[in-house]
N, C-alpha and C positions, 0 to 999 in steps of 0.2 A: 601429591598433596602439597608439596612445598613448591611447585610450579603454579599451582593453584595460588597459593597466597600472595606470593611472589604479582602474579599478575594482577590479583583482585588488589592491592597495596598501589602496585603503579599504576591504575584506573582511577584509582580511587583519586589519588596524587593529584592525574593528569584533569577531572572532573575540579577539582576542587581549585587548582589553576587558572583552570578556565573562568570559573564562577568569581572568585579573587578579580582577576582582573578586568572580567565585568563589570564589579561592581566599583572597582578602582577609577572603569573609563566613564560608569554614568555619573559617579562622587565628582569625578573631575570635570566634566561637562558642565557637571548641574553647577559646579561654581562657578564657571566661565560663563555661565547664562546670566541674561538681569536679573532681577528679584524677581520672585513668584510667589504667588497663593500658595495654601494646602491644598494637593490635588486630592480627588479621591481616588481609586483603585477604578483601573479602565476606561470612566468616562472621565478621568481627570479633572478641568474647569467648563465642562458642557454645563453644569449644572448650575454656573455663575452667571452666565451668558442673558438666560431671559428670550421674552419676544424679542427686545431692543438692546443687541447688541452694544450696538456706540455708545449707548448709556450704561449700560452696565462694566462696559470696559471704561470707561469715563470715570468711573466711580472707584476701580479698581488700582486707575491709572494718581488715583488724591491720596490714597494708603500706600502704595506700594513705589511711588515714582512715575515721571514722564516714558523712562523703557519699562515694560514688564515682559517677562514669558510666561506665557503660560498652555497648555497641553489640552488638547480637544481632541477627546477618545486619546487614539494614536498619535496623532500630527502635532509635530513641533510649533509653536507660533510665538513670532514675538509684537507687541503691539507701544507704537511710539505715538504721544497726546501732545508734544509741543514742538512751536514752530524751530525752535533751535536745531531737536531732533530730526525734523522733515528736511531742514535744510541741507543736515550733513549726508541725509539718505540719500537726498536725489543730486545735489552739488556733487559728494566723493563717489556713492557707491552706486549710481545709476545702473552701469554695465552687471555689477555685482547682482543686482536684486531689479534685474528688469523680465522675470519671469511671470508667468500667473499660472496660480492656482488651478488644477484641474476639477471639475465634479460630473457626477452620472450624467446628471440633466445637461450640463454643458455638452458632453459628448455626443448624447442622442444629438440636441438640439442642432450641434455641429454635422452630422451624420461621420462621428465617427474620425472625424478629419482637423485640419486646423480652421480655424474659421479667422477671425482677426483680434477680435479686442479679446480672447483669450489661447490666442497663438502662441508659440513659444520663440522667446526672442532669436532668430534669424534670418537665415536668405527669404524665406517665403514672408515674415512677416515686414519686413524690410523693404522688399518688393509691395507689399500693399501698401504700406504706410505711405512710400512716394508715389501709389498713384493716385490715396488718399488726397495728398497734399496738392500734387499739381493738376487733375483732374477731375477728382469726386469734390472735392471739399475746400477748394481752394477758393480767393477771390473772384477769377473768372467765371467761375463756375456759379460761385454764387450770386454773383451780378448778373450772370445771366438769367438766371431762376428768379429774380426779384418779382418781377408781373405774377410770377405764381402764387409766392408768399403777400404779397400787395391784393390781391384778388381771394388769397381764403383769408383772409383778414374783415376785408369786406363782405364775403360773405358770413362770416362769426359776428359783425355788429349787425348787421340784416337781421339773421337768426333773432337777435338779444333785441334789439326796435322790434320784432313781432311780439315776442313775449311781452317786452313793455306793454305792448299796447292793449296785448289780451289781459295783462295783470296777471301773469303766470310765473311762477316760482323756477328756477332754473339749478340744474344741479351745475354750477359755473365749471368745476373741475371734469367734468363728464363732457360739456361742450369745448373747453381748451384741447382737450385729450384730442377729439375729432378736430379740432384746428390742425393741429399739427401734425394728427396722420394722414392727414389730406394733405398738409403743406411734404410730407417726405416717402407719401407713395406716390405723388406725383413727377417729384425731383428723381426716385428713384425711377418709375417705370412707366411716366408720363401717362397717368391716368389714378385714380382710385382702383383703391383696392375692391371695388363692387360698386354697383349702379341703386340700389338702394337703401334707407336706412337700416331695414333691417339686415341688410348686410354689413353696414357698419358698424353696427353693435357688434356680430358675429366674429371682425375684426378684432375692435378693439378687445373682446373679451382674448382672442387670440394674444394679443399684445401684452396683456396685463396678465394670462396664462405662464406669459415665459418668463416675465417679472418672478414670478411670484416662486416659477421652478429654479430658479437661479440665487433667488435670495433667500429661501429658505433652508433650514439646515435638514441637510439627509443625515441619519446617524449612518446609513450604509456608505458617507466619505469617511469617514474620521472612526467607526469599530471598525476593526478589521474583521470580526466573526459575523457581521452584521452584512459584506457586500455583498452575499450571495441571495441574499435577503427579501430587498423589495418591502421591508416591514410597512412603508409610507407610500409605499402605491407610487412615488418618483418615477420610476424607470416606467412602468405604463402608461403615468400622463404626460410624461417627455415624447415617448412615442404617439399618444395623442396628437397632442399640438405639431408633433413634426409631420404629421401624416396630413392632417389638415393644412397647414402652411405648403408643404409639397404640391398637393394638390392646388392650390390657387397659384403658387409659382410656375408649374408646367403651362398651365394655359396662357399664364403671358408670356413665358419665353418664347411659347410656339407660335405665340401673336408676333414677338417681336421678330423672331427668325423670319417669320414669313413675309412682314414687313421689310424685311430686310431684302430676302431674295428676291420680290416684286421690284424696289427700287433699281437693285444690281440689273434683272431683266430688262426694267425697262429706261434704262442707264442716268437715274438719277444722279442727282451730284452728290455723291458719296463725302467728299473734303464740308461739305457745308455742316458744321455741328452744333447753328446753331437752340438744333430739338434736341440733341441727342441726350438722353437721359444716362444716368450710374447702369442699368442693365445693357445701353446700347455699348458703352464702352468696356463694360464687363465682356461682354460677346466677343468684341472687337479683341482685347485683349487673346479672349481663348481661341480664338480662331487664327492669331499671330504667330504663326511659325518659328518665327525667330524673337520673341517673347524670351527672355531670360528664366521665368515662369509659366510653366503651363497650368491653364485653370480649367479643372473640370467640371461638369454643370455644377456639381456637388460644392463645388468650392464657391460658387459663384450663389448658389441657393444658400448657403451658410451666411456667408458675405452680406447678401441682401435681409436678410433676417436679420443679424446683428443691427446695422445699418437701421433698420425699420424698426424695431424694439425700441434700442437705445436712443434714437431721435425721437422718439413720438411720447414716452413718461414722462422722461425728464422734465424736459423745458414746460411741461402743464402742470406737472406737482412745484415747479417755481414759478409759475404764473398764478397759480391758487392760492400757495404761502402767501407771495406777495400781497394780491387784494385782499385775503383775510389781515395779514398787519392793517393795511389801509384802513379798511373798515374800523379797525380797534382803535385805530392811531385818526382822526378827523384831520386832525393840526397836518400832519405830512399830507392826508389828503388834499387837504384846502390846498396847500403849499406846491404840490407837482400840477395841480389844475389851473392854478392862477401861471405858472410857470409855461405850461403849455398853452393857454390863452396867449401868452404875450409874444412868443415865439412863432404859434400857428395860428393862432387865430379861430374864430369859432363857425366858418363856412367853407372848411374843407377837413379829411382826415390826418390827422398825423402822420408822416412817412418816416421810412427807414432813414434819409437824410435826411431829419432835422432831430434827428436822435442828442448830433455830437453838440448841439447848441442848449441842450434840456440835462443841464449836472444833475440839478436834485432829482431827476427822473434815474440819471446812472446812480447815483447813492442810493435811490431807494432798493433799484435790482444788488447792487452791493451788499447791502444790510440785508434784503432778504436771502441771498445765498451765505453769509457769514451765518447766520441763525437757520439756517434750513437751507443745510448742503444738499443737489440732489443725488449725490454719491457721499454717505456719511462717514465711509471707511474704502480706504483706496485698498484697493487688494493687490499683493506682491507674493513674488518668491525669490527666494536665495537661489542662484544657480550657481555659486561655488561659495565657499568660503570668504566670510568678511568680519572684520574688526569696527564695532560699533561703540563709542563712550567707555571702550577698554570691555568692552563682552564679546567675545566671540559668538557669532551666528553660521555656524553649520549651513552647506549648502542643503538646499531642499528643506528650508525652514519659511514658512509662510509669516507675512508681513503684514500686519494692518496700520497703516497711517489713520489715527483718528483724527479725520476732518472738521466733524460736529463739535469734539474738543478743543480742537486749535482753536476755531471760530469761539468759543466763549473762555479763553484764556483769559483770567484775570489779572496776568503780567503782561498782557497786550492791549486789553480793550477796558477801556473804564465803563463800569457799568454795564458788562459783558452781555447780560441777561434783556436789557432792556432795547427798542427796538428804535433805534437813532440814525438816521440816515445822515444829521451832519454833521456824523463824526466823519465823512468823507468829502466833505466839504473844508474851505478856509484854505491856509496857506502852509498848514504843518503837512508832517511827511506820510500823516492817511489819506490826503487829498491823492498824495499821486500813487495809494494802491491799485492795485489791478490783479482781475480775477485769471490772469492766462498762464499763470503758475510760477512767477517770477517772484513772488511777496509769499514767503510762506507761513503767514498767521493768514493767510485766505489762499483756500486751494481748493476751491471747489468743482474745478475740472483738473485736480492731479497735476502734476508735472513731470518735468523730464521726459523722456522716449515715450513712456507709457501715458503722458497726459492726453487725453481724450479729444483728438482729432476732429470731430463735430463741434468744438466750442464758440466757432464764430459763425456758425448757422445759427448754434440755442441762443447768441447771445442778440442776433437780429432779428429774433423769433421773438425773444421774451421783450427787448426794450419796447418792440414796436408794437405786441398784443397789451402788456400793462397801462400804455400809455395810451391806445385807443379805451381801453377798460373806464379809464380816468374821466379821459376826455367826453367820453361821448354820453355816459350814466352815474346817475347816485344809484347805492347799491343798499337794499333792506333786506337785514335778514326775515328768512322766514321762522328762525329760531335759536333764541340767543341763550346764552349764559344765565345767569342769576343775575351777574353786572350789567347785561344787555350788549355782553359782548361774544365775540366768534369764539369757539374753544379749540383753542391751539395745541390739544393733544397731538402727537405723533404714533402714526401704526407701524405695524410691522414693513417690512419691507426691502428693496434692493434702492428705492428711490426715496427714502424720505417720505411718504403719502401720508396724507392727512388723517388718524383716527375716523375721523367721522367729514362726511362728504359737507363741503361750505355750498349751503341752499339757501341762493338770493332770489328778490325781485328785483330784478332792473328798471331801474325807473330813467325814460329818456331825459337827457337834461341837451344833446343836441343833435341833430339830424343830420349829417354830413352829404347826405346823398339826395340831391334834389329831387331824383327819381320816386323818391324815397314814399 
């Protein structure tokens, strides 16, 4: 009996030890963390969040400071709203927090594997980044593909002079979307993704599928009693979309393999590249021996998905924002039209090179990604341990850089709210912002390791589709405001999309194409 006690006494001891110093390590955490909300009991700040994130962390970020922390379900997260904040993140701690965030849908969508833009920082994603840079995504590459982009551009005003001309209402963001996925399944796999329209919608709805699994919140990431779950149907329309994306990728790879093996046969000039598309050089790669990296289809089916996602929303939810300011705004209107008249003149289309001589055309894409980033929260993780504004950040603590907030900081931008493109203009030191992640009160493609790699495709995409937009049509809604203006709500989203779709007439104002 007295061994009995004896043991229940040192049990008890070692239990209460234990619980002690628990609660000693999260007391002491929790004060090393920035300031935080009241959470509540297992979903923590889920409940603060909303449709729209950014915003509500924005809001969160005017009470409590520029760092906060704060707890979703399980996962640690802390969330930085100013550019002083973004600067020391990606300036000191780049290495520190150049991880991302994992979720269900990412992994299906992945098949399981690393894909790219949410790989985990090393040799494999290191290796894509540089082939990223000197051969998917680079100058050369892009120059070579200009005929393409130059060519769906003209056929997007074709498209819009028909409508004109039947008087027919256009959903403007629905036909951008189809600019661009045609300008980047081409680039990727030299051709469309299918041979008629209604296969194009079948696409894009594909496209706008992965969007929507990627930026919305699964409770089975963040409870933990919740992963085995499935409560949101996630994990089966992850496998959806990857099942249908699979299938349309096997048959062009086994298009281009046998393209491939025809040439070798019949001893093409293999050195000549310049058709070769991101899937020819994908091949190329996995078929290289001595390749530092081997890539398996799997890797290469990820890779083009990402690729084709991520190029095809963006750059159309900021060609839409854009013409919506326009429309609201007449004065910038008149102002980039007469700008482009004097430069281009009004019997031919606008090109990618005479961009760099059209400023108020670059201020107006400026302004419109300051106010409608199409990435509104850059997502990060801690891969070790880091010292932030004197708060320590735990590795495996996920990061949000609020975008949408820096962009309307009122210690940066006067008049933050309103939509002024020459605040980028004149001789001070906004003229020579720039959006490629070097100025961080604008960081609308991220910076550092993790800045988004496609930036100077979206941004030869967007100057050059806005400014035909300009050029070539006045634009009438089919239904406005109470003021008679566009309404600039924002929807949910991974990209910033607009509430409610902007439905114009286009009205020609001039003909570029004698054909025409």
């Amino acid at each position: 009996m007295a061994d009995f006690q004896v043991c229940s006494v040192f049990f008890i001891w070692v239990v209460s030890m234990i619980l002690m110093r628990a609660i000693f390590r999260k007391t002491k955490t929790k004060s090393l963390l920035p300031p935080s909300p009241l959470a509540l009991p297992i979903i923590g700040h889920l409940h603060l969040l909303g449709p729209l994130p950014h915003q509500a962390l924005h809001k969160l970020s005017t009470s409590y400071g520029p760092l906060i922390h704060i707890r979703l379900g399980s996962v640690r997260c802390v969330v930085a709203s100013s550019p002083e904040i973004a600067r020391e993140i990606i300036k000191n701690y780049d290495t520190c927090l150049c991880g991302r965030p994992k979720s269900i849908a990412i992994n299906y969508l992945s098949y399981g594997l690393d894909g790219f833009l949410f790989a985990d920082y090393g040799p494999y994603w290191r290796f894509l980044k540089k082939l990223c840079v000197s051969d998917l995504l680079g100058g050369r590459t892009l120059n070579r593909f200009l005929p393409v982009r130059s060519e769906e551009v003209r056929r997007f005003i074709n498209f819009m002079l028909r409508k004109a001309n039947e008087s027919e209402a256009v959903n403007v963001g629905g036909a951008l979307t189809r600019l661009t996925n045609n300008v980047i399944s081409r680039m990727t796999m030299s051709q469309k993704c299918s041979n008629n329209e209604e296969e194009d919608d079948e696409v894009r709805k594909l496209v706008k599928a992965v969007f929507e699994l990627i930026g919305k919140m699964n409770l089975a990431d963040f409870i933990w009693f919740c992963k085995k779950l499935d409560l949101q149907g996630f994990e089966k329309k992850a496998k959806e979309v990857r099942d249908k994306f699979d299938s349309m990728m096997e048959r062009i790879i086994k298009e281009h393999e046998e393209a491939r093996r025809i040439k070798r046969e019949t001893g093409g000039d293999d050195e000549d590249d310049a058709v070769k598309d991101f899937l020819d050089i994908l091949l190329e790669v996995a078929e290289d021996e001595s390749s530092e990296i081997k890539l398996s289809r799997e890797n290469i089916k990820s890779f083009i998905l990402e690729i084709f996602s991520a190029g095809t929303d963006t750059s159309a939810s900021t060609m839409e924002w854009a013409l919506a300011e326009l429309i609201n705004h007449p004065d910038a209107m008149k102002k980039a039209r007469e700008e482009i008249d004097l430069v281009v003149g009004r019997s031919r289309l606008v090109e990618e090179s005479d961009i760099a001589n059209l400023p108020y055309l670059q201020a107006i894409v400026k302004e419109t990604m300051r106010l409608h980033p199409n990435g509104p929260l850059i997502m990060r993780e801690s891969i070790e341990n880091c010292t932030i504004q004197g708060y320590e950040i735990p590795a495996k603590t996920r990061l949000f850089i609020n975008v949408w907030a820096i962009g309307r900081d009122p210690n940066h931008w006067e008049n933050p709210l309103e939509f002024r493109p020459e605040r980028f203009l004149g001789e001070d030191e906004k003229k020579q912002l720039d959006v490629r992640g070097q100025h961080f009160q604008l960081l609308p493609f991220g910076g550092g390791r993790r800045a988004c790699p496609g930036m100077s495709l979206a941004l030869c995409m967007i100057h050059k589709a806005v400014a035909a937009m300009i050029q070539c049509f006045e634009w009438k809604l089919s239904d406005s405001g109470e003021d008679g203006t566009v309404d600039m709500e924002e929807g949910p989203g991974l990209t910033l999309p607009r509430a409610h779709p902007l439905i114009c007439y286009p009205v020609t104002r001039l003909t570029p194409f004698p054909s025409f």
